[in-house]
Residue frames as a rotation matrix with the C-alpha (Angstrom) as fourth column:
UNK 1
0.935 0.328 0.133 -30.59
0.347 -0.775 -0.528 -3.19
-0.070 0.540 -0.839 37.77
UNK 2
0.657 -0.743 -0.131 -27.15
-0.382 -0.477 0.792 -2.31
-0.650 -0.470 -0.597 38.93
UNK 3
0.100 -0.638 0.764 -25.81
0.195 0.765 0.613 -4.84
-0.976 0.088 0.201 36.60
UNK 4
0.716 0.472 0.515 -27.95
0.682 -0.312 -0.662 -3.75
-0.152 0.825 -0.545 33.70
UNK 5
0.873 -0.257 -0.415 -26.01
-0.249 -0.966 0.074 -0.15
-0.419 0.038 -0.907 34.39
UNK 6
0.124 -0.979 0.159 -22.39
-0.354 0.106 0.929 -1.64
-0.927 -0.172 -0.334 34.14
UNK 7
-0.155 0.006 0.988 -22.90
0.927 0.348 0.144 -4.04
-0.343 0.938 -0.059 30.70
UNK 8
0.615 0.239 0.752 -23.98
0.747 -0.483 -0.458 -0.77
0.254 0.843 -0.475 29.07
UNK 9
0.935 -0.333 -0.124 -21.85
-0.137 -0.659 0.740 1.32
-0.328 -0.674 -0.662 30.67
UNK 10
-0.126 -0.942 0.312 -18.78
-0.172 0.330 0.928 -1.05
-0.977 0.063 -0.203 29.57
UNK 11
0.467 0.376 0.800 -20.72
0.877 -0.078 -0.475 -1.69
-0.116 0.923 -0.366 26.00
UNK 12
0.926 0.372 0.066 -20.19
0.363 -0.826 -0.430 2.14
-0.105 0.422 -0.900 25.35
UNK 13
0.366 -0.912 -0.184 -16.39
-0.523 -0.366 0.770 2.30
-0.770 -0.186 -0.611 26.56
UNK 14
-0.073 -0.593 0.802 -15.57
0.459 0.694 0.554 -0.45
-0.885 0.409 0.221 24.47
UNK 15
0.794 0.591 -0.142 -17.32
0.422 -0.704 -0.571 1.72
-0.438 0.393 -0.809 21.85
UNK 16
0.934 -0.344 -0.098 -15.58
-0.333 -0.935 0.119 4.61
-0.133 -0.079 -0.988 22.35
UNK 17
0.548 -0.585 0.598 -12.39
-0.313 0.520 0.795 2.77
-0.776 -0.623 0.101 22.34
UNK 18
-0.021 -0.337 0.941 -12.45
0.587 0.758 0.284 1.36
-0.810 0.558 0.181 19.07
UNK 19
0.884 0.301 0.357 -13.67
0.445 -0.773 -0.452 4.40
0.140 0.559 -0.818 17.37
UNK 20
0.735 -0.586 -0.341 -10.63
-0.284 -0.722 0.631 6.10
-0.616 -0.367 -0.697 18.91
UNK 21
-0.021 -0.985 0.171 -8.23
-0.765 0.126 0.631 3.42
-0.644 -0.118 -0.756 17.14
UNK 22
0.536 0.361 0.763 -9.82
0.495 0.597 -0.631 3.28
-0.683 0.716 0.141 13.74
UNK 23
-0.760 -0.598 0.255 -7.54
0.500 -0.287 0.817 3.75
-0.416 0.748 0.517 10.54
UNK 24
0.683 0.607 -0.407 -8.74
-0.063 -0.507 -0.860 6.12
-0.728 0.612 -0.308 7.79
UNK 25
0.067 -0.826 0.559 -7.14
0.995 0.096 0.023 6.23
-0.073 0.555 0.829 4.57
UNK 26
-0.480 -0.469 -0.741 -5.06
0.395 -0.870 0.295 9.44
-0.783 -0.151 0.603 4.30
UNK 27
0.618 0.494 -0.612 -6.68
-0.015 -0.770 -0.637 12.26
-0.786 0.404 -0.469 2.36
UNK 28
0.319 -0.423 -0.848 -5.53
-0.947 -0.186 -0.263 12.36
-0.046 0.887 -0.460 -1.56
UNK 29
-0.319 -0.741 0.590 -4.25
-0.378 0.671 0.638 8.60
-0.869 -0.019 -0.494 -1.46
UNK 30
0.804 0.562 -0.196 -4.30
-0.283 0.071 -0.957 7.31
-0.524 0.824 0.216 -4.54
UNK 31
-0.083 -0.804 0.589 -1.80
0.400 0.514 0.758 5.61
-0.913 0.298 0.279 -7.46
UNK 32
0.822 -0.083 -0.563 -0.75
-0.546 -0.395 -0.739 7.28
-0.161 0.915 -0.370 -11.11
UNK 33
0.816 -0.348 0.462 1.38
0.441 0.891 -0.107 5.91
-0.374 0.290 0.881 -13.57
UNK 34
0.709 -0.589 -0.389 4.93
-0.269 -0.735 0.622 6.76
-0.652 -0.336 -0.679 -13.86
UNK 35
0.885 -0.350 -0.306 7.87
-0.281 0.123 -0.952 6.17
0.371 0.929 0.010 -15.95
UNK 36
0.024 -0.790 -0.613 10.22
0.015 0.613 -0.790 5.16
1.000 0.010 0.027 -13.33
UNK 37
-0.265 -0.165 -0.950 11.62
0.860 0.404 -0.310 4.96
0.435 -0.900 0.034 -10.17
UNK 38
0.842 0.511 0.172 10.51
0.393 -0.801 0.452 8.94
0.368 -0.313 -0.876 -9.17
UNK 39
-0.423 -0.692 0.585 12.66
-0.169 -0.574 -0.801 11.29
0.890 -0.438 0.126 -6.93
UNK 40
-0.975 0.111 -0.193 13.05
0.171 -0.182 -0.968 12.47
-0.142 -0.977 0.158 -2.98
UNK 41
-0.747 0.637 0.189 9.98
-0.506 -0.361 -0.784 12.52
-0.431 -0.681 0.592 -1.50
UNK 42
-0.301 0.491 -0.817 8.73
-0.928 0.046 0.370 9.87
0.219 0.870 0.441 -3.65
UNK 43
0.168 0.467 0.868 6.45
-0.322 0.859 -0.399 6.12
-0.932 -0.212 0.294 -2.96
UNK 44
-0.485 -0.120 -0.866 7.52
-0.872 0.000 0.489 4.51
-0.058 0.993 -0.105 -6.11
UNK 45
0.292 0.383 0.876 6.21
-0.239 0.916 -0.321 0.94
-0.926 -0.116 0.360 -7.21
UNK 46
-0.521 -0.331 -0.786 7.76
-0.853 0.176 0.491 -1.15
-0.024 0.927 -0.374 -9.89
UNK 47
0.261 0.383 0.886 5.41
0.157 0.889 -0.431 -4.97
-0.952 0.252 0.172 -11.10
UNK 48
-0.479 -0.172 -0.861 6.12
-0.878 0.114 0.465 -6.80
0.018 0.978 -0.206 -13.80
UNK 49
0.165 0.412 0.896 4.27
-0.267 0.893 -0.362 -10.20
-0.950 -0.179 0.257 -14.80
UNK 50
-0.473 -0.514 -0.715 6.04
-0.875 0.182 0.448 -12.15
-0.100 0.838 -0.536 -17.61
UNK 51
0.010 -0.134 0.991 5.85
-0.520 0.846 0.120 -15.70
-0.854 -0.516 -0.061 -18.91
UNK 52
0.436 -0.514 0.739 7.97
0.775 0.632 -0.018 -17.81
-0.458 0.580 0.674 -21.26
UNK 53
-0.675 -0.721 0.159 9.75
0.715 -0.584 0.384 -14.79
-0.184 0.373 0.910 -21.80
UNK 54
-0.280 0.733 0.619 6.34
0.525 -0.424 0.739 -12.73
0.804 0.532 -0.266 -23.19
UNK 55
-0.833 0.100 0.544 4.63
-0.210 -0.967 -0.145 -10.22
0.512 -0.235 0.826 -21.82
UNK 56
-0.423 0.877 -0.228 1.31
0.724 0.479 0.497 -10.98
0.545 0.045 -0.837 -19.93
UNK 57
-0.186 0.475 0.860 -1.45
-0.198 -0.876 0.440 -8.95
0.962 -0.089 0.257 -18.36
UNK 58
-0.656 -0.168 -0.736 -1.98
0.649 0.372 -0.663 -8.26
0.385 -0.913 -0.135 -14.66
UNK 59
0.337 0.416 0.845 -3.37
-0.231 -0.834 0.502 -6.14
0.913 -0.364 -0.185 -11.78
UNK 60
-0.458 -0.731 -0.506 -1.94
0.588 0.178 -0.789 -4.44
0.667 -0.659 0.348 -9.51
UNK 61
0.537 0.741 -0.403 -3.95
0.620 -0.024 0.784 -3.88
0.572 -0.671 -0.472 -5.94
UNK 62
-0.519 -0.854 0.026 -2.22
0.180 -0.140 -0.974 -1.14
0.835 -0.501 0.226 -3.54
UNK 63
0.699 0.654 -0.289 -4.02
0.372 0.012 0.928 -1.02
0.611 -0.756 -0.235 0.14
UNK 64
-0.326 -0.761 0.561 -3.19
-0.356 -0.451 -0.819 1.00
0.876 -0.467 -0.124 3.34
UNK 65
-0.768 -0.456 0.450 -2.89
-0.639 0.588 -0.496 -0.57
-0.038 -0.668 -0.743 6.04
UNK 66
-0.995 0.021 -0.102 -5.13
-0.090 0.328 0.941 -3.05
0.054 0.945 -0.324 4.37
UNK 67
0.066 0.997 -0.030 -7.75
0.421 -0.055 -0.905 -1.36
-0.905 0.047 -0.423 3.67
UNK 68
-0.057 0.520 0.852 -9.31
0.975 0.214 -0.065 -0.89
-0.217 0.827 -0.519 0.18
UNK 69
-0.146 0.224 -0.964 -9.37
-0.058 -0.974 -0.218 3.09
-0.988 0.024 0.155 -1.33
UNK 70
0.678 0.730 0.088 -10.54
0.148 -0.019 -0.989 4.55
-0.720 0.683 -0.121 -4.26
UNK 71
0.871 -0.352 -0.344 -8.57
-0.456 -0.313 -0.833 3.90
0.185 0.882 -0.433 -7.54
UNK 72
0.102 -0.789 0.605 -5.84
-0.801 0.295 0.521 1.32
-0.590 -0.538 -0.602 -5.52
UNK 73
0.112 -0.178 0.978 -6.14
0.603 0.794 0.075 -1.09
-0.790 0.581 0.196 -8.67
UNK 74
0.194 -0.031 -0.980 -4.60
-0.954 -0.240 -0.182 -0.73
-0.229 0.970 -0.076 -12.51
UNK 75
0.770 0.206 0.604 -4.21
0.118 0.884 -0.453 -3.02
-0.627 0.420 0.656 -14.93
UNK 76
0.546 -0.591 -0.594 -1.31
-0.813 -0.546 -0.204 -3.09
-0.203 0.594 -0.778 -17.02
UNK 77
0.964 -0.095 0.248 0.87
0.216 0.823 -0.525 -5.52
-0.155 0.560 0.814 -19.33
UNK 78
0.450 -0.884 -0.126 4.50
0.580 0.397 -0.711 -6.99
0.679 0.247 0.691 -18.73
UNK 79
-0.142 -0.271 -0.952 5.80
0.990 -0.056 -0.132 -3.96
-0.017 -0.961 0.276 -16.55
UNK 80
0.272 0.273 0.923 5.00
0.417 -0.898 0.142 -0.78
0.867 0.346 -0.358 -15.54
UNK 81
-0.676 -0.672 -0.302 5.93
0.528 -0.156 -0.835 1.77
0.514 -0.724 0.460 -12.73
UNK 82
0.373 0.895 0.246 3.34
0.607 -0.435 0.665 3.47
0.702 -0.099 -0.706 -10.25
UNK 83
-0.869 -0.490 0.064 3.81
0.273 -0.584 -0.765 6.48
0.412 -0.647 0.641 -7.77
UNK 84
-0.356 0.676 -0.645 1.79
0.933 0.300 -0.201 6.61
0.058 -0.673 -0.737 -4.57
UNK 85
-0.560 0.327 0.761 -0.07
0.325 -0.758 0.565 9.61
0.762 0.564 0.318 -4.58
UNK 86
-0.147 0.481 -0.864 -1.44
0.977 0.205 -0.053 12.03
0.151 -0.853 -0.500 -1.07
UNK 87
0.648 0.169 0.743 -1.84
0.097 -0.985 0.140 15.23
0.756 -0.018 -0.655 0.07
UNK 88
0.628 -0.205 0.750 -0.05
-0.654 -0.662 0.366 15.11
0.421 -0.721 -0.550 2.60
UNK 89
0.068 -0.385 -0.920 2.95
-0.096 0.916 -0.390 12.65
0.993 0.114 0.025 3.66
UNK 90
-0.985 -0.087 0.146 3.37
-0.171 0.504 -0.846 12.86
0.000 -0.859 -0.512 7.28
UNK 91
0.120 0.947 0.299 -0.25
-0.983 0.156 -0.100 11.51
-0.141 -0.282 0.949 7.30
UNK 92
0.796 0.192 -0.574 1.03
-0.187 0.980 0.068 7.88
0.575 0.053 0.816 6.43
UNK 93
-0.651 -0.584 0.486 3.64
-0.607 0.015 -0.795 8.02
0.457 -0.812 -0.364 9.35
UNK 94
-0.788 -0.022 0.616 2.91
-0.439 0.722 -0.535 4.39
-0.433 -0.692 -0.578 11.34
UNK 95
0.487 0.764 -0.423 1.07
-0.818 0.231 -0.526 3.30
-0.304 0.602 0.738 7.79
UNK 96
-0.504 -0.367 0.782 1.75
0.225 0.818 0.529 0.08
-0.834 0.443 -0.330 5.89
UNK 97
0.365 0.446 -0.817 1.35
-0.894 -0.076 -0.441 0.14
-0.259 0.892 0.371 2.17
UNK 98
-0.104 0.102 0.989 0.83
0.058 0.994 -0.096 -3.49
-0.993 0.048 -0.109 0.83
UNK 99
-0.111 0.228 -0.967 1.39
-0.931 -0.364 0.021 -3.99
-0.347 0.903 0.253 -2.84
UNK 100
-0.132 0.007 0.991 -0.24
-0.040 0.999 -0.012 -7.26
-0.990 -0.041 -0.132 -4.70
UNK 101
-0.430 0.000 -0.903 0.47
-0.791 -0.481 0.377 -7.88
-0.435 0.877 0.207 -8.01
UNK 102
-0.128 0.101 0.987 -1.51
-0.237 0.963 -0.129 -10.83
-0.963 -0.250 -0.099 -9.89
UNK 103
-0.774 -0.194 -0.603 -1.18
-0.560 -0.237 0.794 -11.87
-0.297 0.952 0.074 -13.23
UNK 104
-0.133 0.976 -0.174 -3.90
-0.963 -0.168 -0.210 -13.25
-0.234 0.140 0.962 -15.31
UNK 105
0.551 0.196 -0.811 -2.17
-0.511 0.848 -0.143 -16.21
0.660 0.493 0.567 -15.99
UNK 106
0.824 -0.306 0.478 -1.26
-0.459 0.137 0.878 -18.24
-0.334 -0.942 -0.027 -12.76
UNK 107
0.707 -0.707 0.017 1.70
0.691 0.696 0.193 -19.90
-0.148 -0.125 0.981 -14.12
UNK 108
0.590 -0.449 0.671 3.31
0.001 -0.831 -0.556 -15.89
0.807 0.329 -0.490 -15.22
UNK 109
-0.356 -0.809 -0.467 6.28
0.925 -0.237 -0.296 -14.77
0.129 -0.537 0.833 -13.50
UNK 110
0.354 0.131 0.926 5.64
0.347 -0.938 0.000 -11.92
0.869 0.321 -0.377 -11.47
UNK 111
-0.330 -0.712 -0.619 7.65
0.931 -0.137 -0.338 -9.26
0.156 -0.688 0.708 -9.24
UNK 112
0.778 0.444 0.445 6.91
0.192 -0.842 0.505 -6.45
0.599 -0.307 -0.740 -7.18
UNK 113
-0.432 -0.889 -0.156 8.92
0.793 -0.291 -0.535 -3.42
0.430 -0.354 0.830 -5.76
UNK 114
0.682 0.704 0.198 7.86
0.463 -0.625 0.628 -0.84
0.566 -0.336 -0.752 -3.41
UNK 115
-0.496 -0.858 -0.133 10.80
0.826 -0.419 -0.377 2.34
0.268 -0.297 0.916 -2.55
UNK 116
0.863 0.502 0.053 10.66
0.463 -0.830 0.310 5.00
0.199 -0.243 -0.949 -0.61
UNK 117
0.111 -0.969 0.220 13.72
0.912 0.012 -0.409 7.07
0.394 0.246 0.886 -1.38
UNK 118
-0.760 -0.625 -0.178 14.72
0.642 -0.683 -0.348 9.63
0.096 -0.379 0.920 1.13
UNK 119
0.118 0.816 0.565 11.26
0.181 -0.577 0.796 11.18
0.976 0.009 -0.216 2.09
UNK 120
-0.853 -0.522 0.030 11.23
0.232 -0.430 -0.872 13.14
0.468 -0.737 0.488 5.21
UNK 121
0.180 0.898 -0.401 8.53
0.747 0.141 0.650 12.89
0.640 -0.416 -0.645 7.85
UNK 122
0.390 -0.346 -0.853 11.09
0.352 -0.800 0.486 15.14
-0.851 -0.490 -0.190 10.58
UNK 123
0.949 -0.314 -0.017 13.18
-0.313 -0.941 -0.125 17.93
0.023 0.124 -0.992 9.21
UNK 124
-0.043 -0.961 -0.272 16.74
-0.997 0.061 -0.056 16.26
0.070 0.268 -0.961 7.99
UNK 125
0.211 0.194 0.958 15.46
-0.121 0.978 -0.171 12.52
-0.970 -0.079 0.229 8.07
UNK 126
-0.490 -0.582 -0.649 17.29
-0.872 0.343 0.350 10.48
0.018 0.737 -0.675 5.10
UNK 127
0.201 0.354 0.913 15.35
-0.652 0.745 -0.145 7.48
-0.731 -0.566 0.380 4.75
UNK 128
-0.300 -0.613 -0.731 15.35
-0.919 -0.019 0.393 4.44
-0.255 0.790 -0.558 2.36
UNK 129
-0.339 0.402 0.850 12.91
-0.478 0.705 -0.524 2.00
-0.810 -0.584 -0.047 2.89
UNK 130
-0.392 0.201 -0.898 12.49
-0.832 0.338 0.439 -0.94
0.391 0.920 0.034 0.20
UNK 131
-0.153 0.169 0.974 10.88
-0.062 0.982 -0.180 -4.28
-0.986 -0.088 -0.139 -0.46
UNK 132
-0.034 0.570 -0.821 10.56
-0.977 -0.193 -0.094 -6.30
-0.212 0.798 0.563 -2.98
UNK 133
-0.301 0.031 0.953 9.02
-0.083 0.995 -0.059 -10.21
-0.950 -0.097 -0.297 -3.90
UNK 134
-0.680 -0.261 -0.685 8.62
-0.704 0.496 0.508 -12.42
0.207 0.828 -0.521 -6.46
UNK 135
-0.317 0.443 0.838 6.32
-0.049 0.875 -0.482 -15.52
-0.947 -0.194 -0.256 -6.99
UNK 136
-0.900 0.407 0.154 4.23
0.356 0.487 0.798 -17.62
0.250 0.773 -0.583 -9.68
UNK 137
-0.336 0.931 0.141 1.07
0.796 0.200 0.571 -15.83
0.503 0.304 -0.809 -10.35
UNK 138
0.683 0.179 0.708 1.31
-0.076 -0.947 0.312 -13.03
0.727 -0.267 -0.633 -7.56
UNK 139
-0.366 -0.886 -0.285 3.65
0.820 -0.162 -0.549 -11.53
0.440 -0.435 0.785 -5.41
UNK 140
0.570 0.815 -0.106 3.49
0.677 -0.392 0.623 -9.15
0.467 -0.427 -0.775 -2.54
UNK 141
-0.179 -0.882 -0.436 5.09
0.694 0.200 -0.691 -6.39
0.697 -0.427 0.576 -0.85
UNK 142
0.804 0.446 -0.394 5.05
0.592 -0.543 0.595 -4.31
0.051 -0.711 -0.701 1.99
UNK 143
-0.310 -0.341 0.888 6.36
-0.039 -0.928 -0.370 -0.36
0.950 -0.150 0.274 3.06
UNK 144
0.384 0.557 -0.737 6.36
0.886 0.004 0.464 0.04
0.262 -0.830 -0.492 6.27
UNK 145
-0.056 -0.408 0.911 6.59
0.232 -0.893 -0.385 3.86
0.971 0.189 0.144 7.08
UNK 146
-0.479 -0.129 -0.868 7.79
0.771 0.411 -0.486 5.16
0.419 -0.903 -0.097 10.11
């Protein structure tokens, strides 16, 4: 019986455990289209997806720490710019935003850019955090915020 007590006993901690040190996406998260690179306190995204010079259609997938939210895909042709959208920025402090762009035709050129220009999580923080990749058919990048 004594054993019985412990397996559930450790069942429930483990539990509790993981529940403690589950992600959520952040409250308001969410992508709009933009016309460029944004300002201070801005998540920008730039994708493009060419090929033989021509325009082609894609989609573009954005996930925190990768997980799936509502509205984290558009669709959009040759290149466009997107701006991450939240209520509230020090809520993605020790987030990853993942951006995947894929084009409809696997042989398209396509490139992805993901800036964060000089948002401020403390009080006088200057930041500058980029990526950006390239590939044949899709391309990925990643934000890590601190």
């Amino acid at each position: 019986m004594a054993k019985k007590k412990v397996t559930v006993v450790s069942a429930l901690a483990a539990t509790a455990l993981l529940a403690g040190c589950a992600q959520t996406i952040v409250p308001g998260m969410g992508i709009e289209a933009t016309d460029g690179w944004g300002g201070r306190d801005d998540i920008t995204i730039e994708v493009t997806a060419e090929h033989n010079g021509a325009e082609v259609p894609a989609t573009i997938t954005v996930y925190q720490d990768q997980m799936n939210f509502d509205g984290n895909q558009a669709e959009f042709e040759g290149k466009a710019f997107y701006k991450l959208t939240y209520d509230n920025l020090a809520d993605l402090s020790d987030s990853q935003i993942r951006v995947s762009v894929t084009a409809e035709d696997p042989e398209a050129e396509v490139f992805c850019a993901i800036k964060g220009t000089g948002y401020a999580l403390e009080e006088g923080d200057h930041v500058n955090h980029a990526n950006e990749a390239d590939g044949t058919g899709s391309a990925t990048c990643v934000l890590n915020i601190d």
